[in-house]
C-alpha positions in Angstrom: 15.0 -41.0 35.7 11.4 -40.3 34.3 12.4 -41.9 30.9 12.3 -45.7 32.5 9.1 -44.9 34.4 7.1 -43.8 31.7 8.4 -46.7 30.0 7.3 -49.1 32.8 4.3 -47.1 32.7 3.9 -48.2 29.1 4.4 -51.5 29.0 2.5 -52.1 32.4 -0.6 -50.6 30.5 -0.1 -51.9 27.2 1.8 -55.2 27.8 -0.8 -57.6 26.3 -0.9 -55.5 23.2 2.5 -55.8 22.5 2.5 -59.4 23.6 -0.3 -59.6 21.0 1.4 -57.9 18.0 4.8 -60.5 18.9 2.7 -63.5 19.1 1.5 -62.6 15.6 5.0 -62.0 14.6 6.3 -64.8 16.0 3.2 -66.8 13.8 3.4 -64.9 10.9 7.0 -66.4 10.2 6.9 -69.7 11.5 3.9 -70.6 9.6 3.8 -68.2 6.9 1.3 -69.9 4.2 -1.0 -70.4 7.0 -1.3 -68.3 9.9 -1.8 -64.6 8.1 -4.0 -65.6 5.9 -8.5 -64.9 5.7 -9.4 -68.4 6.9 -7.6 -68.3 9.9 -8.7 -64.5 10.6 -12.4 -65.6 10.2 -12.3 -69.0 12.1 -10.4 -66.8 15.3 -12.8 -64.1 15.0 -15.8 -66.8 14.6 -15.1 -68.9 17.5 -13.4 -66.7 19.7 -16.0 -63.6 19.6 -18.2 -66.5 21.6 -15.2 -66.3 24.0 -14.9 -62.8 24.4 -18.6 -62.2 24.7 -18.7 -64.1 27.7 -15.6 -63.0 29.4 -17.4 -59.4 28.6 -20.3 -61.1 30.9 -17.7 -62.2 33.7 -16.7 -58.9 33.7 -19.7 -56.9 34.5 -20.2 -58.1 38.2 -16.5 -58.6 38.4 -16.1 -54.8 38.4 -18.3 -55.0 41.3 -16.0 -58.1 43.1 -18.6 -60.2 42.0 -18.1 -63.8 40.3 -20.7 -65.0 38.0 -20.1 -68.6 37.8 -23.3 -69.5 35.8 -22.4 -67.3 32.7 -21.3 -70.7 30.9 -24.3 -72.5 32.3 -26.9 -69.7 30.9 -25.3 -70.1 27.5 -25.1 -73.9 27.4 -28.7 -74.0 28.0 -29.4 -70.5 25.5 -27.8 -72.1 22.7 -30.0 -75.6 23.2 -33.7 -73.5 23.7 -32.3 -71.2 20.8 -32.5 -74.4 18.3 -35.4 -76.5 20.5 -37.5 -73.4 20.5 -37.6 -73.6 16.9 -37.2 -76.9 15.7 -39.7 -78.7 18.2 -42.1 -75.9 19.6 -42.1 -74.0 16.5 -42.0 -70.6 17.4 -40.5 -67.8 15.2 -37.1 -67.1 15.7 -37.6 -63.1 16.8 -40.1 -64.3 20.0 -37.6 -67.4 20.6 -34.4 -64.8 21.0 -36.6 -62.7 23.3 -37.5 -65.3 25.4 -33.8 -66.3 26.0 -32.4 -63.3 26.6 -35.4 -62.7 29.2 -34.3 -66.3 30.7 -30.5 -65.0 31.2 -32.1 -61.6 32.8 -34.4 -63.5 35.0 -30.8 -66.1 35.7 -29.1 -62.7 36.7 -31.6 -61.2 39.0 -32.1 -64.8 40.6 -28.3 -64.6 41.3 -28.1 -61.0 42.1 -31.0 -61.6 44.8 -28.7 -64.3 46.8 -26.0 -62.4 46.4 -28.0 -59.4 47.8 -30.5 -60.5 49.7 -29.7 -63.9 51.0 -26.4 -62.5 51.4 -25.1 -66.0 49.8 -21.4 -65.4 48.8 -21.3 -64.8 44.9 -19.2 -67.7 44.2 -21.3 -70.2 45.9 -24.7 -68.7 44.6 -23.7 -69.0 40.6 -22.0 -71.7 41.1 -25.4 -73.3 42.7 -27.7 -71.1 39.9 -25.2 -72.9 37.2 -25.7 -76.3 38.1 -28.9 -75.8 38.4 -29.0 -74.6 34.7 -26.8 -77.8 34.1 -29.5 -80.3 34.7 -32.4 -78.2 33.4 -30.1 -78.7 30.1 -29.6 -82.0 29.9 -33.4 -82.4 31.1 -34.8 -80.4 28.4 -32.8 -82.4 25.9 -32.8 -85.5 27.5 -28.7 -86.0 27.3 -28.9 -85.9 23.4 -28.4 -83.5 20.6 -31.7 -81.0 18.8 -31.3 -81.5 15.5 -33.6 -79.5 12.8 -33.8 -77.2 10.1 -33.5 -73.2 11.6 -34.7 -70.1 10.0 -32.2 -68.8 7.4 -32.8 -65.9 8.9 -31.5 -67.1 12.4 -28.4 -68.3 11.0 -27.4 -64.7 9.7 -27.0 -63.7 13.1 -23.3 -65.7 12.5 -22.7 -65.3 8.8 -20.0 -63.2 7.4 -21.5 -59.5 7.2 -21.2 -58.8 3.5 -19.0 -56.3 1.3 -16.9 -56.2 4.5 -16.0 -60.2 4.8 -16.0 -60.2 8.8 -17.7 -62.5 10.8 -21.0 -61.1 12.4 -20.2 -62.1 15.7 -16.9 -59.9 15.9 -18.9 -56.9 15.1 -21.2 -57.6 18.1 -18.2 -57.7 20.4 -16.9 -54.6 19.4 -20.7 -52.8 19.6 -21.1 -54.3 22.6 -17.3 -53.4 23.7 -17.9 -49.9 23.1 -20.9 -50.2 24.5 -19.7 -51.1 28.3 -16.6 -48.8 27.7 -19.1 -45.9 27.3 -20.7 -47.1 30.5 -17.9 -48.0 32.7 -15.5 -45.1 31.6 -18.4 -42.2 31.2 -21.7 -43.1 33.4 -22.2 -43.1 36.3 -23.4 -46.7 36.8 -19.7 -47.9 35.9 -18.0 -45.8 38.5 -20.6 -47.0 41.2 -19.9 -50.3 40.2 -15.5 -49.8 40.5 -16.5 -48.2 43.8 -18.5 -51.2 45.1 -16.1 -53.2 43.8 -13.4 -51.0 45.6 -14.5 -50.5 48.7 -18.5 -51.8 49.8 -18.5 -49.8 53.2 -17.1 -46.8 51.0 -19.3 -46.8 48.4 -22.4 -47.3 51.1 -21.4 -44.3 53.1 -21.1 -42.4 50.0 -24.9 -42.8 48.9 -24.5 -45.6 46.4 -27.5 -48.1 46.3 -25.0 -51.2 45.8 -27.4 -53.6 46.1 -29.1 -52.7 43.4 -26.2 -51.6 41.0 -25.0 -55.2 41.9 -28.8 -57.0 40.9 -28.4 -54.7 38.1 -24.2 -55.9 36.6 -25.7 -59.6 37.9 -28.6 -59.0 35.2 -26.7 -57.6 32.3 -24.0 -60.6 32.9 -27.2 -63.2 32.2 -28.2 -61.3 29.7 -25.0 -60.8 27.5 -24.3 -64.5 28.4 -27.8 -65.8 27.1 -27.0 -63.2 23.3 -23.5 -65.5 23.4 -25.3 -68.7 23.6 -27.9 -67.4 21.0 -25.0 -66.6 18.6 -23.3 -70.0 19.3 -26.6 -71.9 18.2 -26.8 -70.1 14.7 -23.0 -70.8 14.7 -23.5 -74.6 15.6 -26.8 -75.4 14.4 -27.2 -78.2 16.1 -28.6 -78.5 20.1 -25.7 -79.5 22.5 -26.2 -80.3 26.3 -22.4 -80.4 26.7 -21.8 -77.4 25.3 -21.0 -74.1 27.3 -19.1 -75.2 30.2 -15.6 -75.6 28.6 -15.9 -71.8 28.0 -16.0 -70.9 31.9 -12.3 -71.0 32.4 -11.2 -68.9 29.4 -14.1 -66.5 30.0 -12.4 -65.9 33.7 -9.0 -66.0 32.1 -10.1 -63.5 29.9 -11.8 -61.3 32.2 -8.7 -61.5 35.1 -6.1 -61.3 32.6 -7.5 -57.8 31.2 -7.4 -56.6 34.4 -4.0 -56.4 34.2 -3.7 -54.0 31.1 -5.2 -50.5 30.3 -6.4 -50.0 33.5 -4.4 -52.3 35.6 -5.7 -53.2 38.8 -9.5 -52.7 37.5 -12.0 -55.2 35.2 -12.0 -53.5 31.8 -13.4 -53.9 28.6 -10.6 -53.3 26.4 -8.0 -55.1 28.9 -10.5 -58.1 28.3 -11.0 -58.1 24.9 -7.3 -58.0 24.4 -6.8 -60.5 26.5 -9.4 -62.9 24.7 -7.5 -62.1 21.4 -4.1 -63.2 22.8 -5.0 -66.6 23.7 -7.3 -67.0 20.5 -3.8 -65.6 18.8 -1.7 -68.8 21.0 -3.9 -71.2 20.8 -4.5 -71.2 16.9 -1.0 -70.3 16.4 0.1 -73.6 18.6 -2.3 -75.8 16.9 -1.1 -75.1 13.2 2.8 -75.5 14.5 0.5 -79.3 15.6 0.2 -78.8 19.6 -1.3 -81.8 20.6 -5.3 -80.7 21.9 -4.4 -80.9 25.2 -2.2 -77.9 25.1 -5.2 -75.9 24.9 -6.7 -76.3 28.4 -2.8 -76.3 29.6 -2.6 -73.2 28.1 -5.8 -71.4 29.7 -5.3 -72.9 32.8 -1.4 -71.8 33.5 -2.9 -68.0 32.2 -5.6 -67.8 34.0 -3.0 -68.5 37.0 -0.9 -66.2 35.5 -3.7 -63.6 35.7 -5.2 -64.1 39.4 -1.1 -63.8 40.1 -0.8 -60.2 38.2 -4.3 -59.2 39.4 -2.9 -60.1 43.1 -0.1 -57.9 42.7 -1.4 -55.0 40.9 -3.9 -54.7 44.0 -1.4 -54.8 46.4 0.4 -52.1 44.7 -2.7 -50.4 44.7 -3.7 -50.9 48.6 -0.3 -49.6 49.3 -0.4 -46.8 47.1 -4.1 -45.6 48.5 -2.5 -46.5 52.4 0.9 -44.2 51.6 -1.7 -41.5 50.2 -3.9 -41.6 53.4 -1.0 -41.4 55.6 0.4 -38.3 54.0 -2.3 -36.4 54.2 -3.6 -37.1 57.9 0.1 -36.4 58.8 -0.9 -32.8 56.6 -3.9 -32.4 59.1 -2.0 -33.3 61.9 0.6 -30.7 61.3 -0.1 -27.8 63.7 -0.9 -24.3 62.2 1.2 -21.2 62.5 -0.2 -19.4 65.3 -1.3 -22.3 67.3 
C-alpha cells in the first residue's frame, strides 16, 4: 500500500519534469536533425529566459495571493526607455539601467500602496498601474519604433557568455532562481509571505507586518520585471511600443502552472521555472513539426486553464487536509482526562 502512494507522491511533485524530459523525447525523434541540436538550445534559452524572468516577477506577490498584472506593462515600457534613454537622450548605458530598474521599484511600491493602503483589490490596481504604463509607452514613443546605435557594451548583457556557449540571459534566471529559492525556502521574508498568502488574519495575529512584506514582493516584482525588459532591449535592439504585453499570459501560465509541482499547492521558483521550460520545450517543438502561429496562444491559453484547474484542486486538497487536521486535534482537547 505505501508503494502507490509514494509513487503518487512522486509524480504529483515531479510531474512537469517528467512531462519535460518526454516532451523532449518525443522531439528528439520526430525531428531528429533539428530539435537536439545548439541552435535550437540557444534560441529557447534566449527567448524564453525573457519568459521565465517575468513569470519569476508574477510569482513574488503571487506567494502572497497577490496578482501583479502590470509586470508585462513595466517591461514593455523598460525595454523602450532602455534604447530611448540611449539613443535620443544620450545617457550612458550603467545610469540608463539604474534608472529603469528604479522606475519598476517605484511601479511596485505604487501598486503595493493600493493594494495596501487604498485597499484596491490587486487585480484591479495593476491592471489600472499597467494601462497606465501602456499609454505612457506609446506616448514616449509616439506609436513608432526607437531605432539607434547602443553601447556594445549594453548588448553583452544578451550575448552568449563565452567558453561556455550559453546565452547570458539563462544564467541570470538561474542566479536569480536561486536567488528567490534561498529566500522563499530559507528566510524569513518567504515564509511570511506563504503565510500571508495562506491565511491574512493568520499571519496578522501572528505578528507579521503583511502590509509591508506585500509593498515589499509588489516592489521586487517591478523590479525583476523592469531587469527582463532591460534584457529584452539588448536582445531586440530596437524600441517597440507593442512589445511586452503578449508575454502576460505565459508569465501567469508559468507562474500557476509551477504551483502545481515541487511544492504543490504553493508559488515556487523551481515549479515555475519548470513550467516555463515545458511550454518553451512545446511550443518550439510544435513549430519545427510546422504548427501554424496560432497554435502558440492556443497553447498557453488551454495551459494556463489547465494550471488555475490543478492549482484549484491542489488547494482544496489542502483546505481539507488543514480542516481534518484541526478537527482531530480539538476532538484530542476535547477528550476528558483520567481523573476528571
Amino acid at each position: 500500500m505505501r508503494r502507490p502512494s509514494g509513487l503518487a507522491h512522486i509524480v504529483s511533485v515531479w510531474h512537469l519534469l517528467i512531462l519535460l524530459v518526454l516532451l523532449v523525447a518525443l522531439f528528439a525523434v520526430l525531428k531528429p536533425d533539428t530539435f537536439l541540436t545548439g541552435f535550437t538550445f540557444r534560441s529557447m534559452a534566449n527567448s524564453r529566459s525573457i519568459n521565465a524572468l517575468v513569470a519569476l516577477a508574477v510569482m513574488i506577490p503571487l506567494a502572497a495571493n497577490q496578482f501583479d498584472l502590470s509586470a508585462a506593462s513595466v517591461l514593455g515600457l523598460a525595454q523602450v526607455l532602455a534604447n530611448g534613454l540611449q539613443t535620443q537622450q544620450h545617457l550612458p548605458w550603467p545610469l540608463v539601467c539604474l534608472l529603469i530598474l528604479a522606475m519598476g521599484a517605484a511601479v511596485g511600491l505604487v501598486n503595493g500602496l493600493l493594494v495596501t493602503r487604498v485597499r484596491i483589490n490587486s487585480f484591479i490596481a495593476t491592471l489600472g498601474t499597467g494601462t497606465v504604463l501602456l499609454g505612457l509607452n506609446q506616448w514616449y514613443t509616439g506609436g513608432r519604433q526607437i531605432v539607434g546605435r547602443l553601447d556594445p557594451g549594453f548588448l553583452q548583457l544578451s550575448a552568449i557568455v563565452p567558453g561556455i556557449g550559453v546565452p547570458a540571459p539563462l544564467l541570470y534566471v538561474l542566479a536569480i532562481g536561486v536567488v528567490l529559492w534561498l529566500v522563499f525556502d530559507y528566510l524569513p521574508v518567504g515564509r511570511y509571505l506563504y503565510v500571508i498568502g495562506d491565511n491574512p488574519r493568520a499571519a496578522v495575529l501572528s505578528g507579521i507586518p503583511a502590509d509591508r512584506y506585500v509593498v515589499l514582493a509588489f516592489v521586487a516584482s517591478g523590479v525583476l520585471a523592469a531587469f527582463a525588459g532591460i534584457v529584452l532591449q539588448a536582445q531586440l535592439q530596437v524600441g517597440q511600443s507593442t512589445v511586452g504585453q503578449e508575454l502576460m499570459l505565459p508569465a501567469f501560465t508559468g507562474a500557476l502552472l509551477g504551483a502545481t509541482a515541487i511544492r504543490p499547492g504553493r508559488p515556487n521558483v523551481w515549479g515555475t521555472v519548470l513550467a516555463v521550460a515545458v511550454l518553451a520545450v512545446a511550443v518550439a517543438g510544435l513549430s519545427q513539426l510546422g504548427a501554424p502561429f496560432f497554435v502558440e496562444p492556443l497553447f498557453n491559453g488551454s495551459m494556463l486553464i489547465l494550471a488555475v484547474g490543478l492549482a484549484m484542486m491542489t488547494q482544496r486538497r489542502r483546505e481539507r487536509r488543514i480542516a481534518a487536521a484541526e478537527a482531530a486535534a480539538q476532538g484530542r482537547s476535547d477528550q476528558p482526562r483520567k481523573g476528571d
